[in-house]
N, C-alpha and C positions, 0 to 999 in steps of 0.2 A: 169192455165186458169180457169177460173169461166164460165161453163156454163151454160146456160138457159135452164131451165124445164117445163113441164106443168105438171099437174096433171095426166098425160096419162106415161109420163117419167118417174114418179116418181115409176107409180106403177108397171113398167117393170124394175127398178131399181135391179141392183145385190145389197142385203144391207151388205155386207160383209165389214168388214173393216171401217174406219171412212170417213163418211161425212160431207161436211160444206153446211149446208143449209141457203143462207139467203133469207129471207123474204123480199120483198122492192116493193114500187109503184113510178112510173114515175113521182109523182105529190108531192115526199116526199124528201123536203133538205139532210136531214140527210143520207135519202137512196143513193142519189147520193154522199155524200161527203163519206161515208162507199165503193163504189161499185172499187175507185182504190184500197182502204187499202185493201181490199180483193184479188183483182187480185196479188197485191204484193205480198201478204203473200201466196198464191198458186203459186206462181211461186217457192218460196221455197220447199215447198213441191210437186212439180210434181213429179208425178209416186207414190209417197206414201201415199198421202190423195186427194178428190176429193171435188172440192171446184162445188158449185152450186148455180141457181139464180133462184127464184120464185117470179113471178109477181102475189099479192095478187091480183087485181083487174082482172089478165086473169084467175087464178085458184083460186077460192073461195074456192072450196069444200076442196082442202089442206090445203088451210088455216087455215080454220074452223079445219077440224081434226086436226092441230097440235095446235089450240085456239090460234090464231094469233090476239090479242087486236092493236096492238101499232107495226108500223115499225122504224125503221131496226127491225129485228128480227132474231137471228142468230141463229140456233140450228146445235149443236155436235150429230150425228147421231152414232153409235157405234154397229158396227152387227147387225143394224135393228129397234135398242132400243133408247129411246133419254136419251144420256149422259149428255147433258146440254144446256142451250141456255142462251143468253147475248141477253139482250134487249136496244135497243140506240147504237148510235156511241161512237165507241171504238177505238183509236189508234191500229196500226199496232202490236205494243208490246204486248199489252193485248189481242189481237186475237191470238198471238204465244203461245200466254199463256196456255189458252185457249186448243189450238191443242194438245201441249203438253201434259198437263194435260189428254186427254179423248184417244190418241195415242196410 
């Protein structure tokens, strides 16, 4: 399951372990055709990785700190630190990938 964060969330955040952070606005194609491929790919991983959803236009100031140009926006969070991020819509594949990889 893909939860919704604010900025307020994030910073009470345990950062242990791998996060998926996506970046996305209400008003963005791409953000919505991204937001089931995500839900799916976290249902895989439940219990093991924690998949999450930031609305740039309710949380600017996170935005801004992780220098959010361009959504979708994905970033691999890893004990706190940013492991990686994917920018644009991605197939479900390539986001496993991805998990893998930073895991």
């Amino acid at each position: 399951m893909v939860k919704k964060i604010s900025e307020k969330d994030y910073a009470a955040m345990n950062k242990s372990g791998l996060k998926v952070i996506d970046f996305s606005a209400t008003w963005c194609g791409p953000c919505r055709m991204l937001a089931p491929v995500l839900e799916q790919v976290s249902e895989k991983y439940a219990g093991s990785v924690e998949f999450y959803n930031v609305d740039v236009d309710e949380s600017p100031k996170l935005a801004e700190e992780f220098n959010i140009m361009s959504v979708p926006a994905v970033f691999f969070i890893k004990d706190g630190a940013v492991a990686g991020s994917n920018i644009g819509f991605v197939p479900a594949d390539r986001i496993t990938e991805l998990v893998e990889q930073f895991k």
